[in-house]
Backbone as ProteinMPNN parsed JSONL, in Angstrom:
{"seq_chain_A": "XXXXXXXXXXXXXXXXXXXXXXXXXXXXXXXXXXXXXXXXXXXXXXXXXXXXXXXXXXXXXXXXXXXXXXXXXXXXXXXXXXXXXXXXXXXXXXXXXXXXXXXXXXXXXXXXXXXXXXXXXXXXXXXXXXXXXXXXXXXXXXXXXXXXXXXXXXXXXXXXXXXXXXXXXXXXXXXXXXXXXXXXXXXXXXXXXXXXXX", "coords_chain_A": {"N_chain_A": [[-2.893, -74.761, 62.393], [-2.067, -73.902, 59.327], [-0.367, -71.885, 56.737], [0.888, -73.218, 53.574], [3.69, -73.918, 51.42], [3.882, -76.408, 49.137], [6.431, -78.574, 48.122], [8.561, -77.747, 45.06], [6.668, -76.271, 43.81], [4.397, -73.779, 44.034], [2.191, -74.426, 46.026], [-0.84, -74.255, 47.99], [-1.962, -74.017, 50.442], [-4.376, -74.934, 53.974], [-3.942, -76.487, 57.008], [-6.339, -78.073, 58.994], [-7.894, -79.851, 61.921], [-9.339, -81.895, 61.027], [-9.447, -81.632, 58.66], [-8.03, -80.437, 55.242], [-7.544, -77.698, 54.002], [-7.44, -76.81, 50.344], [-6.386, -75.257, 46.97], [-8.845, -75.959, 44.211], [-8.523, -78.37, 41.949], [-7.908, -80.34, 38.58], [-8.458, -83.096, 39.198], [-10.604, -82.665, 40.615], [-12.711, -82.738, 39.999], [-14.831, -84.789, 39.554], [-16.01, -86.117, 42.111], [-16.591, -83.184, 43.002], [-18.559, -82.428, 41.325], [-20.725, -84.627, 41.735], [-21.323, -84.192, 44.726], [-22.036, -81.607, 44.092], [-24.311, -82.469, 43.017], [-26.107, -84.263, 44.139], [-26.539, -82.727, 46.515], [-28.093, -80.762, 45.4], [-31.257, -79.614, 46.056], [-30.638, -79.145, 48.615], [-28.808, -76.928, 48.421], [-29.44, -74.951, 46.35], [-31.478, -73.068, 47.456], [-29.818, -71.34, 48.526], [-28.587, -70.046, 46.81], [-26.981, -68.78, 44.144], [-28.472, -68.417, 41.116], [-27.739, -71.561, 39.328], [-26.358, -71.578, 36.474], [-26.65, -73.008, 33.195], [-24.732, -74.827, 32.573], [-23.423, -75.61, 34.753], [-22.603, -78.297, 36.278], [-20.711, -79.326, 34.385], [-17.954, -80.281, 33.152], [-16.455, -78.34, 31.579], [-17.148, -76.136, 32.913], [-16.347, -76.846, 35.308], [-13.351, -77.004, 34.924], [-12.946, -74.083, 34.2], [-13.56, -73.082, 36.44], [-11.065, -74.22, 37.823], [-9.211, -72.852, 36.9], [-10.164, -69.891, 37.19], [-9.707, -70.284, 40.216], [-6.713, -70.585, 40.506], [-5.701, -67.706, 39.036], [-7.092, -65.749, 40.966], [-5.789, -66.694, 43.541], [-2.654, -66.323, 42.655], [-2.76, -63.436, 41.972], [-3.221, -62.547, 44.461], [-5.858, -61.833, 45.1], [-7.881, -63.268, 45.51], [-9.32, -66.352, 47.705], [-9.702, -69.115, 46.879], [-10.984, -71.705, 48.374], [-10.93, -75.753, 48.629], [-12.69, -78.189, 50.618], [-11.543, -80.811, 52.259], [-11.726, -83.917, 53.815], [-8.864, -84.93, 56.173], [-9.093, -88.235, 56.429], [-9.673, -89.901, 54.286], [-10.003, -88.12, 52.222], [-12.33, -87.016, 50.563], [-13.922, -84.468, 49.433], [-15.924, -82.104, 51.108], [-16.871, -79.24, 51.059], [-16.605, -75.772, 49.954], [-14.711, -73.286, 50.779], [-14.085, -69.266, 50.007], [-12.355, -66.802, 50.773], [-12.877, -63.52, 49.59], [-12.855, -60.768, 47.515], [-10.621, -59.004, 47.806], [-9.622, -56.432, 49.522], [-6.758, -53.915, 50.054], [-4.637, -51.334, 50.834], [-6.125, -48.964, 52.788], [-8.479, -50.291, 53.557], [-8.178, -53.295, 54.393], [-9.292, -55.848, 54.119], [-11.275, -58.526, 53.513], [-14.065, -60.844, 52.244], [-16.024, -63.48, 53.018], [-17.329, -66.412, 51.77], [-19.464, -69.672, 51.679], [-19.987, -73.106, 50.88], [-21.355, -75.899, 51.932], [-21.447, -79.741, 51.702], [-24.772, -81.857, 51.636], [-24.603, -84.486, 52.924], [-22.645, -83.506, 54.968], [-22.925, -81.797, 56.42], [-23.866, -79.51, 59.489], [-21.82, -81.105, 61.071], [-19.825, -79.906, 62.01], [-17.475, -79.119, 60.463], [-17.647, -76.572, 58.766], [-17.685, -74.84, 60.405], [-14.877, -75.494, 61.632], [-13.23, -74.584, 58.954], [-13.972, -71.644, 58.734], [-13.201, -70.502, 61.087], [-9.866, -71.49, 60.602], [-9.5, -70.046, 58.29], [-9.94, -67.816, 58.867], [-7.872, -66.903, 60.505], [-6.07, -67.188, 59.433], [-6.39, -65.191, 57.524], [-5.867, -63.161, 58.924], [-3.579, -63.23, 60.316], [-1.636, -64.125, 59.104], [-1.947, -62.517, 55.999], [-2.664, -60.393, 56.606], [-4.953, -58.991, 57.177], [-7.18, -57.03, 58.243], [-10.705, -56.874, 58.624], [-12.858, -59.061, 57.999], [-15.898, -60.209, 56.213], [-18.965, -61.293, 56.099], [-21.92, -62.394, 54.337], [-25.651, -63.479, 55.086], [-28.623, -64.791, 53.901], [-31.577, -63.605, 55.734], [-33.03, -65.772, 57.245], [-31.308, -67.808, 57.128], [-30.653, -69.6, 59.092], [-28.909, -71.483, 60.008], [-26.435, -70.546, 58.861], [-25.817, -68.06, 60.229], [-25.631, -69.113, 62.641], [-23.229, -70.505, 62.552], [-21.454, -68.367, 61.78], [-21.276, -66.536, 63.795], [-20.516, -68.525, 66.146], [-17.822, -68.256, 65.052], [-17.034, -65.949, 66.224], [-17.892, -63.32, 64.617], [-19.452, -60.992, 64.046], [-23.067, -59.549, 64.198], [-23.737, -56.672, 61.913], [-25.874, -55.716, 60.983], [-28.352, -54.771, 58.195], [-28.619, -55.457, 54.758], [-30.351, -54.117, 52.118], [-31.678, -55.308, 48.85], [-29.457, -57.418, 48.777], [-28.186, -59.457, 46.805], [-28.922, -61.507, 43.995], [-30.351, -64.601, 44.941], [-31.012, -67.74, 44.028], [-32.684, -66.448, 41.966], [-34.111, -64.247, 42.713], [-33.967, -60.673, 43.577], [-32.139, -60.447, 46.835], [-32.328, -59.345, 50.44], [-29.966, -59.086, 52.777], [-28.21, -59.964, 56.212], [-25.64, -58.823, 57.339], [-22.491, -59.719, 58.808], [-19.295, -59.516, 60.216], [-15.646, -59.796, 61.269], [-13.458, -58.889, 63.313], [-9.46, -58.085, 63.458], [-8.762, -58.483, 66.751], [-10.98, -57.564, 68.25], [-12.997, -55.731, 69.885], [-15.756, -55.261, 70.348], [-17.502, -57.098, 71.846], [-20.477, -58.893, 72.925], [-23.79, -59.117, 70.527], [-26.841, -59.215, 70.251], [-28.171, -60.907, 67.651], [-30.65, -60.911, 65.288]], "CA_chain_A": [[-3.458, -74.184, 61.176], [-0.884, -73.532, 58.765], [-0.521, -71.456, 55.061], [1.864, -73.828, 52.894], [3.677, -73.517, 50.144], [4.577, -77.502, 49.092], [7.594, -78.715, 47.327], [9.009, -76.754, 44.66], [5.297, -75.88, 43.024], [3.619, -73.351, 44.933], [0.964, -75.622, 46.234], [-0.997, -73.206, 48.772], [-3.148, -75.539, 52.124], [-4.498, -74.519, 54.963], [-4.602, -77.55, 57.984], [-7.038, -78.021, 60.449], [-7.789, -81.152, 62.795], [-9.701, -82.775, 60.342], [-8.967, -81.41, 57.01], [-7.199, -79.675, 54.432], [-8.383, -76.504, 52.908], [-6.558, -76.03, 48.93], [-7.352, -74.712, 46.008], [-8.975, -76.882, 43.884], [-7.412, -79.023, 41.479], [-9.054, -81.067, 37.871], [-9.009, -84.322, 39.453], [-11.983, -83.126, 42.051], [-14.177, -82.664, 39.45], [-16.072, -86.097, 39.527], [-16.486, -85.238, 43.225], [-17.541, -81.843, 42.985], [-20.221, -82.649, 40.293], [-21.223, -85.549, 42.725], [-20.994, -83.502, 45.783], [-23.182, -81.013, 44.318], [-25.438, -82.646, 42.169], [-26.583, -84.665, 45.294], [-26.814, -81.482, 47.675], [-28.661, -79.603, 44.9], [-31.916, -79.237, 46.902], [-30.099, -78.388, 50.085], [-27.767, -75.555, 48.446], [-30.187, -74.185, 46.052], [-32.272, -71.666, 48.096], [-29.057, -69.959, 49.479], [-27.423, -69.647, 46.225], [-26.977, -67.85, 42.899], [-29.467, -69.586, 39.803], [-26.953, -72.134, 38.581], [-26.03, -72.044, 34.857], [-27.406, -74.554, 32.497], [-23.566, -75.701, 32.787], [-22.491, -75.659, 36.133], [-22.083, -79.441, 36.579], [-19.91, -79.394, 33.696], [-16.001, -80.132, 33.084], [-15.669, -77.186, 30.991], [-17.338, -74.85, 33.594], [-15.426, -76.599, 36.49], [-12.14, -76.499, 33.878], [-12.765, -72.984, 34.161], [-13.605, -72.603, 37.813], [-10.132, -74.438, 38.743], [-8.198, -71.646, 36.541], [-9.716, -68.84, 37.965], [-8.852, -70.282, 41.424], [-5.508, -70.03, 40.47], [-6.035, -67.043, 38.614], [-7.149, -64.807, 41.981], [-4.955, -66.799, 44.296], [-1.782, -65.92, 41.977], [-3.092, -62.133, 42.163], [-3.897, -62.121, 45.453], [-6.692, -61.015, 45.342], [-8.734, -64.071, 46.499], [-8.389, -67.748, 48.059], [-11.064, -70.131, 46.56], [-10.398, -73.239, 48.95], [-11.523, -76.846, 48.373], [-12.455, -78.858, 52.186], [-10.744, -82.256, 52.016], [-11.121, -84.594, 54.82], [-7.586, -85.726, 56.106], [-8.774, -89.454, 56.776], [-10.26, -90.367, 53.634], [-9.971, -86.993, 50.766], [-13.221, -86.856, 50.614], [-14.466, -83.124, 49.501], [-17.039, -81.246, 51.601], [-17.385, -78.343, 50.64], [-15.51, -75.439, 49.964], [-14.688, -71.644, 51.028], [-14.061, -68.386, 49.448], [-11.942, -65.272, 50.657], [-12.685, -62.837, 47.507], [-12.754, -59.192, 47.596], [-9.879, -58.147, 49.222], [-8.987, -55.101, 49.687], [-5.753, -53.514, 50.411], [-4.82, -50.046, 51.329], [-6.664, -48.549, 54.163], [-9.204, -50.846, 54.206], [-7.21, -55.032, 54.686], [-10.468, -56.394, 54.429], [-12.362, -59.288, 52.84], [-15.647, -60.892, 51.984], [-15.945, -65.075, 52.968], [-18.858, -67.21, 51.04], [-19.464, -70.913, 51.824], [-21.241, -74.049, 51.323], [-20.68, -77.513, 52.325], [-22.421, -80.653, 51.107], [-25.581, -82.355, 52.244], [-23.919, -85.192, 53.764], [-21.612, -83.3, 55.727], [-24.084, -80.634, 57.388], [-23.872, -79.842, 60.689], [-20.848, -81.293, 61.95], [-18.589, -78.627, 62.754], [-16.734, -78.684, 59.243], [-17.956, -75.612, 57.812], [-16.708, -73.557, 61.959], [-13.281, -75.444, 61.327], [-13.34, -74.061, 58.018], [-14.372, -70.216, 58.781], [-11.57, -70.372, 61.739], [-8.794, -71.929, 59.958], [-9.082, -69.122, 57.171], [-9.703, -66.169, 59.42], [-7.022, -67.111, 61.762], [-4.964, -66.582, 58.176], [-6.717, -64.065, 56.926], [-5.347, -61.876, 59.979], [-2.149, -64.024, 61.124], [-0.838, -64.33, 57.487], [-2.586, -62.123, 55.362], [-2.423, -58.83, 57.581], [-5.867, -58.242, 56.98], [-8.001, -56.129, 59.636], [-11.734, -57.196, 58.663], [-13.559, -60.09, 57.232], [-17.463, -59.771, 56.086], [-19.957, -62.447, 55.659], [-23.614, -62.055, 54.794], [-26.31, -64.532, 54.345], [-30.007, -64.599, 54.016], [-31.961, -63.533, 57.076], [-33.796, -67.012, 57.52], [-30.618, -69.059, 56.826], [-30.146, -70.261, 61.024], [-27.417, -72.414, 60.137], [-25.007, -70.148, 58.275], [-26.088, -66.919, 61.086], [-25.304, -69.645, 64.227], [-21.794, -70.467, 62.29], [-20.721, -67.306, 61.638], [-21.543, -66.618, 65.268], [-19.74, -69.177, 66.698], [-16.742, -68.126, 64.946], [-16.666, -64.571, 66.483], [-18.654, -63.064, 64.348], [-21.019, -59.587, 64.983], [-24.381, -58.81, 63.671], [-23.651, -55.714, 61.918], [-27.294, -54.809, 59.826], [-29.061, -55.379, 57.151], [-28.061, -54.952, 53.434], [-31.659, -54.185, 50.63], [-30.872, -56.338, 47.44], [-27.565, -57.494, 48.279], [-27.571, -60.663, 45.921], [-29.674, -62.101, 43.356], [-30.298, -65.777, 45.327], [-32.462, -68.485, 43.569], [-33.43, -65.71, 40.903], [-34.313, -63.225, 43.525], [-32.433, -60.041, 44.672], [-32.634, -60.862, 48.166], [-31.741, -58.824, 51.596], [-29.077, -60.234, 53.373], [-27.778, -59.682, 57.164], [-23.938, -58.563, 57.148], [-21.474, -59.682, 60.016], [-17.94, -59.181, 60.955], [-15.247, -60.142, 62.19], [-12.318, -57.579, 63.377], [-8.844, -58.854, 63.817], [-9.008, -57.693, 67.867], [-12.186, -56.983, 68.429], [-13.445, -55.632, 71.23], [-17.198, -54.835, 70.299], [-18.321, -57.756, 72.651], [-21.793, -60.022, 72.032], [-24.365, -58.451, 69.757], [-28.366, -59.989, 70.439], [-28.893, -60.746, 66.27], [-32.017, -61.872, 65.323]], "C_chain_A": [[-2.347, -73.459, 60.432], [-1.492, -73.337, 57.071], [0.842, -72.334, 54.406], [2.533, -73.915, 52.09], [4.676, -75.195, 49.846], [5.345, -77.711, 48.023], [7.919, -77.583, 46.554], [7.537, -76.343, 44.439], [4.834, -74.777, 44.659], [1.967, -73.676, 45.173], [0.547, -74.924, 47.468], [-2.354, -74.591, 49.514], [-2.657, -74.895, 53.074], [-4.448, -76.12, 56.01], [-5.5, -77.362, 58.854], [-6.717, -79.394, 60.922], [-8.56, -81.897, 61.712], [-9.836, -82.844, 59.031], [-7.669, -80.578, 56.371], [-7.964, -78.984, 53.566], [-6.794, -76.317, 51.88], [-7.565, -75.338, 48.329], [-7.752, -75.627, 45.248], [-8.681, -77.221, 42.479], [-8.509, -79.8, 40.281], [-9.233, -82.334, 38.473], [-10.086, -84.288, 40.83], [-13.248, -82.926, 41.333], [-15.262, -83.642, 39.647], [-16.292, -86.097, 41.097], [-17.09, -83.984, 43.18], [-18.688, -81.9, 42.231], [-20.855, -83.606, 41.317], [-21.831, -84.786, 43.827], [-22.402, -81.962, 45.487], [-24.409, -81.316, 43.529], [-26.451, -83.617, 43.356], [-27.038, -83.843, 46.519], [-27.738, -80.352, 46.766], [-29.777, -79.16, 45.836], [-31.832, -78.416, 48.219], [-29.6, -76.671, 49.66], [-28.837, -74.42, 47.501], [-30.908, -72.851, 46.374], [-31.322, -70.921, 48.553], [-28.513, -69.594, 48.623], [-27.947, -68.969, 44.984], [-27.789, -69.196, 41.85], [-28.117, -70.205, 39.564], [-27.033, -72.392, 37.12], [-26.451, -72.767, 34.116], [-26.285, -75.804, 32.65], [-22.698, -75.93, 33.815], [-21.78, -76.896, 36.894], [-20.994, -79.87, 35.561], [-18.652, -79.582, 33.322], [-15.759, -78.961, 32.716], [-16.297, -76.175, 32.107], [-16.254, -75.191, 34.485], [-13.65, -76.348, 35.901], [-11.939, -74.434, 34.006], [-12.757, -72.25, 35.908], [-12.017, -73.053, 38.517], [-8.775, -72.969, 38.13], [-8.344, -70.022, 36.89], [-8.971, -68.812, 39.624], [-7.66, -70.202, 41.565], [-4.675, -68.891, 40.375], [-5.704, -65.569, 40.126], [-6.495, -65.085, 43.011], [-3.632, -66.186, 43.731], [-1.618, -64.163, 42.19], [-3.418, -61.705, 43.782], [-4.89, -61.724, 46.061], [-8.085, -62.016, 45.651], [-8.209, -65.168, 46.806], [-9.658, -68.733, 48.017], [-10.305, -71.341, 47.195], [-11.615, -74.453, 49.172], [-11.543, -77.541, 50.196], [-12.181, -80.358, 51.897], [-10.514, -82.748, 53.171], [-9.847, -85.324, 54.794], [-8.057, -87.236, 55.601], [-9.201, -90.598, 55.466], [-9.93, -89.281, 51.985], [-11.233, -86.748, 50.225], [-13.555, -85.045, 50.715], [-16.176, -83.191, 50.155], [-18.091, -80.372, 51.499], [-16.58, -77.152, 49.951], [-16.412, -73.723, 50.603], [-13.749, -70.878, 50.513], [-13.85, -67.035, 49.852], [-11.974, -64.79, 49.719], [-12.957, -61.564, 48.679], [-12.105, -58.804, 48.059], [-9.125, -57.483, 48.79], [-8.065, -54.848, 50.134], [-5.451, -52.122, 50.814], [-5.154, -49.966, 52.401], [-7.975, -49.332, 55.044], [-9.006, -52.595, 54.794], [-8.43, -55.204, 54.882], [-11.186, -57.464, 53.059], [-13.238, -60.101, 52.67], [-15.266, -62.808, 52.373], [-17.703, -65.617, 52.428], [-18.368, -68.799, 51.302], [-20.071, -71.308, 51.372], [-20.49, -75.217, 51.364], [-22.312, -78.543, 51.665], [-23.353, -81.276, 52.088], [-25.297, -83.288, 53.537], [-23.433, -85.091, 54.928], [-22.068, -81.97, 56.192], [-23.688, -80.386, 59.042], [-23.308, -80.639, 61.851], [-19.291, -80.849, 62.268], [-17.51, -78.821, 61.643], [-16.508, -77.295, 58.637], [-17.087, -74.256, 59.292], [-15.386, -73.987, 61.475], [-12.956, -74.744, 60.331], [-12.811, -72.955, 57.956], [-12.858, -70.314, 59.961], [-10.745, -70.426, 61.475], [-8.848, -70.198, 58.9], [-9.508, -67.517, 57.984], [-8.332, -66.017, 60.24], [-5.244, -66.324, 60.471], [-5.035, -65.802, 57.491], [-5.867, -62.861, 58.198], [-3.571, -62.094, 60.271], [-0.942, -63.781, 59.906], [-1.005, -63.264, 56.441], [-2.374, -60.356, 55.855], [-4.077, -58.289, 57.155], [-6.347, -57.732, 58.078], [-9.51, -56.504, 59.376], [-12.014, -58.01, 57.661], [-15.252, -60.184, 56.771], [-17.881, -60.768, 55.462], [-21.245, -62.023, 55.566], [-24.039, -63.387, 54.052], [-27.801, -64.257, 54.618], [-30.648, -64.585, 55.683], [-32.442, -64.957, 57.623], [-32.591, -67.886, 57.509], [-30.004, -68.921, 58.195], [-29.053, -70.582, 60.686], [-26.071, -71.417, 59.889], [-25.138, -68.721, 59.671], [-25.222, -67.311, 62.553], [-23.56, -70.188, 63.851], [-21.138, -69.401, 62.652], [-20.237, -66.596, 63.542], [-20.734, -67.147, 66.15], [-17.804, -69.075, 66.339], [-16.426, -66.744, 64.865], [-17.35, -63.396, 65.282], [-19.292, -62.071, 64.286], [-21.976, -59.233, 63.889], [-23.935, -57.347, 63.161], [-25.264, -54.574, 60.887], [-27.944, -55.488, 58.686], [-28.897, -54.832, 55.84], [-29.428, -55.29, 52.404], [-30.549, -54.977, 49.637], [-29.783, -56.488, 47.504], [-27.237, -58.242, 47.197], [-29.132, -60.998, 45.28], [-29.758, -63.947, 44.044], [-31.689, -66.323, 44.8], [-33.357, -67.785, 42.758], [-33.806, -65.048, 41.315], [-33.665, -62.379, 44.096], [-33.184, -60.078, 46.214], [-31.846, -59.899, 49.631], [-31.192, -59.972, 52.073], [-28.419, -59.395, 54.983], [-25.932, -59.871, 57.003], [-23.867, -59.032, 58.905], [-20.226, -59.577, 59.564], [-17.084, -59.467, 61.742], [-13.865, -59.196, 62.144], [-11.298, -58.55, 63.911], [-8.725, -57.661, 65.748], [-9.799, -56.651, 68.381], [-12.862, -56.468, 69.506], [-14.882, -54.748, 71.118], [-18.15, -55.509, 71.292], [-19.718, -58.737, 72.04], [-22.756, -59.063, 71.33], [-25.436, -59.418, 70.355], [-28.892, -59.581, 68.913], [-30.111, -61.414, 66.368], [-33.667, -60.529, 64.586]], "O_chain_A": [[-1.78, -72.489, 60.933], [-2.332, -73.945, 56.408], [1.92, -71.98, 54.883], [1.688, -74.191, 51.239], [5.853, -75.286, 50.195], [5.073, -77.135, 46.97], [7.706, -76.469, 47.032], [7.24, -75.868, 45.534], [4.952, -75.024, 45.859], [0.941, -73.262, 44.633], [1.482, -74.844, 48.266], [-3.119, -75.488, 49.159], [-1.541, -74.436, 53.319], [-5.141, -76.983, 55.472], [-5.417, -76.353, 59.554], [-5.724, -80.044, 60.595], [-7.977, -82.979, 61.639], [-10.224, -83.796, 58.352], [-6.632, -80.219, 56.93], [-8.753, -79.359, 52.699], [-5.667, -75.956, 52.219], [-8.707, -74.964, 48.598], [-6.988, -76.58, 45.406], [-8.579, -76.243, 41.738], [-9.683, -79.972, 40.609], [-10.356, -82.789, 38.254], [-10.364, -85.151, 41.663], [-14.403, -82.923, 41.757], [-16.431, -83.329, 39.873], [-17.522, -86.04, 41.104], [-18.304, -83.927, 43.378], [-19.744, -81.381, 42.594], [-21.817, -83.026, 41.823], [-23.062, -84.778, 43.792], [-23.256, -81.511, 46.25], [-25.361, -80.545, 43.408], [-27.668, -83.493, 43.214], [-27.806, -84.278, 47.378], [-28.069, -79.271, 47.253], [-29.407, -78.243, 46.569], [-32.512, -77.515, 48.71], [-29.858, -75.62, 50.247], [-29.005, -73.259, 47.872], [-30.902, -71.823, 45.697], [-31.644, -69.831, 49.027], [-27.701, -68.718, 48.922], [-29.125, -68.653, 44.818], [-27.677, -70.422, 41.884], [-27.202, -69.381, 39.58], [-27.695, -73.309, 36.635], [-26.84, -73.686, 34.837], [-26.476, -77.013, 32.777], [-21.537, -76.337, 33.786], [-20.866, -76.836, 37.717], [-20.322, -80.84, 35.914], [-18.192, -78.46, 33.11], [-14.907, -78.33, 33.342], [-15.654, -75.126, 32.07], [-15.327, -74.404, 34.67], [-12.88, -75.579, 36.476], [-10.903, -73.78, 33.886], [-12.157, -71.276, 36.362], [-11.65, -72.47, 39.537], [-7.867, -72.409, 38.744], [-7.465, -69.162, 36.93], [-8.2, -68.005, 40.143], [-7.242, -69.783, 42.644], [-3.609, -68.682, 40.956], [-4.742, -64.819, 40.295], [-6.313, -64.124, 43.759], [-3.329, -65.257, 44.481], [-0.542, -63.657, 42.51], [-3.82, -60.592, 44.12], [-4.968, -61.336, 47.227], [-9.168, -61.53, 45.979], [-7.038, -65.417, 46.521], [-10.404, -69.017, 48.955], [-9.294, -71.866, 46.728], [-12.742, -74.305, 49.644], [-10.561, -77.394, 50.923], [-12.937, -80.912, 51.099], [-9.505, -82.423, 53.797], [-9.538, -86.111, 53.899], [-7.588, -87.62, 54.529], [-9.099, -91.819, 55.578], [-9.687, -89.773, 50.883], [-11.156, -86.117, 49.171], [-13.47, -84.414, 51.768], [-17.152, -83.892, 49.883], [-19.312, -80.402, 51.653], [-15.703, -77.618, 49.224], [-17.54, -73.26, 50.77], [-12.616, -71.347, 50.402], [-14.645, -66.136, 49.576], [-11.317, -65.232, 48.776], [-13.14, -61.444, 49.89], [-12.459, -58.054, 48.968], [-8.211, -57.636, 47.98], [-7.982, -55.583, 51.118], [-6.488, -51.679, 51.308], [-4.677, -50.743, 53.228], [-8.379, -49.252, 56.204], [-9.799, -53.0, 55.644], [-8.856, -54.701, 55.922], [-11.489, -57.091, 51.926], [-13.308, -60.283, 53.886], [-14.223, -63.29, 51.93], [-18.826, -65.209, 52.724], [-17.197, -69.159, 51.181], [-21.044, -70.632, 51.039], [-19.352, -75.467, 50.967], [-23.477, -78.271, 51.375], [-23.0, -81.332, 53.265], [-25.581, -83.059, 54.712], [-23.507, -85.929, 55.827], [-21.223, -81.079, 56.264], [-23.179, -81.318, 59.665], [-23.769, -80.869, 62.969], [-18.197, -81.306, 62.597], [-16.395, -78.607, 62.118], [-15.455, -76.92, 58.122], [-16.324, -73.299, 59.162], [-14.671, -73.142, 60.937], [-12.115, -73.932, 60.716], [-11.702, -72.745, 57.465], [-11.694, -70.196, 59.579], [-10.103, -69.452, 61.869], [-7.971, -69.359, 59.109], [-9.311, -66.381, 57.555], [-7.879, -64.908, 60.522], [-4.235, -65.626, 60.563], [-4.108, -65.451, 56.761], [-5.396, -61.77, 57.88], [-2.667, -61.266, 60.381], [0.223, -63.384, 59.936], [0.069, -63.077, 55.87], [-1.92, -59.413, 55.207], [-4.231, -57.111, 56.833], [-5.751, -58.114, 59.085], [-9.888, -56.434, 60.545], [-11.553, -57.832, 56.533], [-15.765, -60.249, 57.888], [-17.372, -61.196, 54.426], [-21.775, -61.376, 56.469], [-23.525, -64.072, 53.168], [-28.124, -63.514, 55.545], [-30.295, -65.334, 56.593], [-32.018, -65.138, 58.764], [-32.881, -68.981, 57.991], [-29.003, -68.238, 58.413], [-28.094, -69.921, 61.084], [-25.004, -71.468, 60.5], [-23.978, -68.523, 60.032], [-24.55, -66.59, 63.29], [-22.737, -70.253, 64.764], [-20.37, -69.343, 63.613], [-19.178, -66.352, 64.12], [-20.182, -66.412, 66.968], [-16.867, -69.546, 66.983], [-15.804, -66.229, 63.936], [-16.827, -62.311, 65.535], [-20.359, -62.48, 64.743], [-21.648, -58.693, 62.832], [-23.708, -56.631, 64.136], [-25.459, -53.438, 60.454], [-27.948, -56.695, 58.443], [-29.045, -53.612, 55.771], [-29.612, -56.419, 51.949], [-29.333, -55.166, 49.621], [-28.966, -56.01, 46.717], [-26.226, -57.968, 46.551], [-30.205, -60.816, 45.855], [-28.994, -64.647, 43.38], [-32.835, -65.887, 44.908], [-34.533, -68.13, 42.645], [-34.366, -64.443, 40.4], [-32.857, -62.685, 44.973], [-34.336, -59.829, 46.571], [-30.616, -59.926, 49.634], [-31.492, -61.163, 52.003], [-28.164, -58.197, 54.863], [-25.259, -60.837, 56.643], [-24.656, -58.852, 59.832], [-20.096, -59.544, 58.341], [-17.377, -59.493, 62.938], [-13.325, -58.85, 61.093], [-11.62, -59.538, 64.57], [-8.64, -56.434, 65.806], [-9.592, -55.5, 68.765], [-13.442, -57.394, 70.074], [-15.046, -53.699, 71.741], [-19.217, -55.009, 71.65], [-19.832, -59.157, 70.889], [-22.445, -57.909, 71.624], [-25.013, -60.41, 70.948], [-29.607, -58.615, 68.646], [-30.525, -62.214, 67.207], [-34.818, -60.957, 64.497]]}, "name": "protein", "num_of_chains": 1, "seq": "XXXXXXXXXXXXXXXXXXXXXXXXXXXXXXXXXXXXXXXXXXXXXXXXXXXXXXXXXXXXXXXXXXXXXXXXXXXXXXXXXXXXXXXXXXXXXXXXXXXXXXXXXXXXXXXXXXXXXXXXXXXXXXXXXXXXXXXXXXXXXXXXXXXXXXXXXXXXXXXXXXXXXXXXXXXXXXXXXXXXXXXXXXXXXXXXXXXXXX"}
């Protein structure tokens, strides 16, 4: 799992075993509109109302310049999932909020596409970018929350070290609703042990 910086361009990729996390780039648009206009149903209930223009060139035109934008600043790492064997986008993930000073800490948001559910993409994913969030990054904590009911993203997070830390009133407006959301954690050298969430 490696942070990259290719040829002269500072071209920023993470590896895993079966992909490549970047940032993302205009020629993934006709994928990404694909990718989520086909997973709408699936991603819907976990996410923010989408825009009238969210499938759009000019929104994603705008979504690839802030990814540059907060990577450039440091201050986040919007990454695209790109199977090696094919280039085929997934999904993507989202270090934002990070803090510096006393607290080296920041926030990860996902989603992955319908298709590509539930086969250990979205753990390689969350590993690969914590492993650099701590290794590379010098951060000291990472924070994920997701809706209490959402199993899948609770048994990820989980699996990639992870801790139950509570419950957050109206954290997020999801699907037009501010919605409670369960916070976890992950410490770089943690020694809190298993948590029983639920």
């Amino acid at each position: 799992m490696l942070g990259r910086l290719l040829g002269g361009r500072r071209k920023f990729q993470l590896e895993t075993q079966r992909m490549i996390l970047r940032l993302p780039e205009h020629h993934d648009f006709r994928q990404w509109t694909a990718l989520r206009e086909t997973s709408a149903s699936f991603l819907i209930p976990w996410e923010p109302v989408w825009s009238h223009d969210h499938l759009t060139r000019r929104n994603f035109t705008g979504r690839v310049q802030w990814a540059a934008r907060v990577h450039g600043r440091q201050s986040g790492l919007p990454l695209f999932l790109i199977r090696r064997n094919d280039q085929q986008l997934l999904g993507a993930i989202t270090l934002d909020n990070i803090r510096r000073g006393p607290a080296q800490a920041g926030t990860i948001g996902y989603w992955i596409g319908q298709p590509f559910a539930r086969q250990g993409y979205m753990r390689e994913a969350i590993e690969a970018l914590v492993y650099h969030a701590f290794a590379e990054m010098d951060l000291s904590r990472i924070e994920a929350a997701c809706l209490p009911e959402n199993a899948a993203s609770r048994a990820v997070l989980e699996k990639c070290g992870f801790k139950y830390e509570g419950v957050a009133q109206s954290y997020l407006q999801i699907n037009g609703r501010w919605r409670n959301h369960v916070l976890y954690s992950n410490l770089r050298g943690d020694r809190r042990g298993r948590t029983d969430a639920g």
